[in-house]
C-alpha positions, 0 to 999 in steps of 0.5 A: 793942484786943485783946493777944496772949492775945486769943483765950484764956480763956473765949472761947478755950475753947468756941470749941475744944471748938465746933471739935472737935465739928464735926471729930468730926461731919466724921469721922463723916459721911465714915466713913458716907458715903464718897462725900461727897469725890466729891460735893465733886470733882464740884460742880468743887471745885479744889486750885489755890492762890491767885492774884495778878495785877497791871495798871497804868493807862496813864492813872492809873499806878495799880496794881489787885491782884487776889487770891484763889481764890473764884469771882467771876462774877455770874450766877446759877449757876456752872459750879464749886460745891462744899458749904461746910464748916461752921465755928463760929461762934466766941464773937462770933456775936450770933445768940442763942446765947451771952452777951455782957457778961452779956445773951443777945445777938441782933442778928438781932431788932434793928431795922435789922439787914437792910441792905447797908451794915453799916459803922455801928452803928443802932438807936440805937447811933451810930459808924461802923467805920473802915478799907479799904472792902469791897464783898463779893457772896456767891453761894448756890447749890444744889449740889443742883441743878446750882449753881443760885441760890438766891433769897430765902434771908437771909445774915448776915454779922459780923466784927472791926474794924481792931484786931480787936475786935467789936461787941457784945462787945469794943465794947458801945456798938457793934453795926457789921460786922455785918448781914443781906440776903436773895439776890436772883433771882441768888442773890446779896446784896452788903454794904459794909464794911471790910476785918477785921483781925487779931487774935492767933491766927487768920487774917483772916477774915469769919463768915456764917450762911445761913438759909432766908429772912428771917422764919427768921433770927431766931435760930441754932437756924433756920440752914442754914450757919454757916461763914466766909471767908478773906481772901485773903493778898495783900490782907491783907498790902497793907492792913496794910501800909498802916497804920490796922489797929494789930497786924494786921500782925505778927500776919498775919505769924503765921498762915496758913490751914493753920496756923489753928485753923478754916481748917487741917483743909479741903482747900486746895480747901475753902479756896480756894473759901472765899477771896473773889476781890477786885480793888482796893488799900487806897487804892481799896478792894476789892471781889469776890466769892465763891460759898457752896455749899448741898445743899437 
């Protein structure tokens, strides 16, 4: 399990001088192109925050919590879309570009990686994560034209465990949380997984990279967009609460999004439209989903 200096060090370091490279890049290509945030305005992009709503069965009693701001319809296009910021893709990413415990790690080039279910390690690796199940849906859709889905494109999508760790890196005898599907005619691609947990100095939180197809994402020099989604704030705080996330609840309790190192210089517009709108409880498990803009 990760302490509380989990995220400093070595990791700690490219991750920051990653995330200052890409504010510079940001500043430069708003002083060259000053209609950008129009762009973003007009695609729909919304400063509404988060919202929460709450019903009960009448049969059952239970009580399902809907949280979250992503877009959570399921068609193929959207009447709300906006570009997705890109973000680092931290020191976890196996995607080729950096090592891990001494070895070039991909993942991408693993046998297996391309599946729905990314709970359990494969290719020989054997252990399943535990934790809240999470059926996500990610919508690709071109902001080019219209908001129109973008099929047959690949999504790998990585992240922690309950305790924070990842696969590959914390955990070398792991490979979970961690998978690659291609979007369907809908522009859509659905992954099972758990909830992630917290760990010490950023905010819940799940990596992707979009990649033109599956023959391209095989390495991270081919990728459109490397960004990640937020959690949304309720369902972290439900989950946690719930036991089985080891620290994860004192250090959610840290944290927020415009305090957080990555999520903290978008809008609250970007943020919300990267926050994934779930319905579910911790004993049910969640599911939503939450829509990925791209100019193509």
């Amino acid at each position: 399990m990760h302490d509380d200096n989990h995220d400093r060090g070595l990791a700690f370091d490219l991750e920051a001088l990653q995330r200052q490279m890409m504010a510079r890049r940001r500043m430069l290509g708003l002083l060259g192109a000053g209609g950008s945030a129009l762009l973003l305005d007009a695609c729909g992009g919304s400063g509404d925050s988060g919202t929460t709503s709450t019903s009960t069965s009448t049969s059952t009693g239970a009580t399902t919590t809907t949280t979250g701001t992503g877009a959570t319809g399921t068609g193929a296009t959207s009447s709300s879309c906006a570009a997705t910021p890109t973000e680092t893709n931290g020191p976890y990413p196996s995607d080729g570009s950096n090592m891990a415990n001494g070895v070039l790690s991909n993942i991408l080039t693993t046998s297996g990686v391309v599946r729905s279910d990314i709970r359990s390690s494969f290719g020989g690796l054997s252990g399943t994560a535990a934790g809240v199940q999470l059926t996500l849906t990610v919508n690709l859709t071109n902001i080019s034209a219209s908001c129109a889905a973008l099929a047959d494109y690949a999504i790998y999508i990585w992240h922690c465990d309950a305790s924070g760790q990842y696969s590959l890196y914390d955990l070398p005898q792991q490979n979970y949380l961690r998978g690659v599907q291609a979007t369907n005619s809908a522009g859509q691609a659905t992954f099972t997984t758990i909830f992630p947990g917290c760990y010490a100095g950023r905010y819940p939180h799940i990596h992707f990279e979009v990649y033109r197809s599956l023959a391209t994402a095989t390495n991270y020099s081919n990728r459109l967009l490397v960004s990640q989604f937020a959690m949304p704030a309720d369902a972290c705080a439900a989950v946690y609460a719930a036991g089985g996330y080891g620290q994860s609840a004192s250090r959610f309790a840290q944290t927020s999004t415009s305090g957080d190192g990555i999520f903290g210089d978008n809008s609250t517009a970007q943020v919300a439209a990267m926050t994934p709108g779930l319905t579910g409880s911790p004993s049910a498990g969640y599911a939503g989903s939450v829509t990925v803009g791209l100019a193509v």
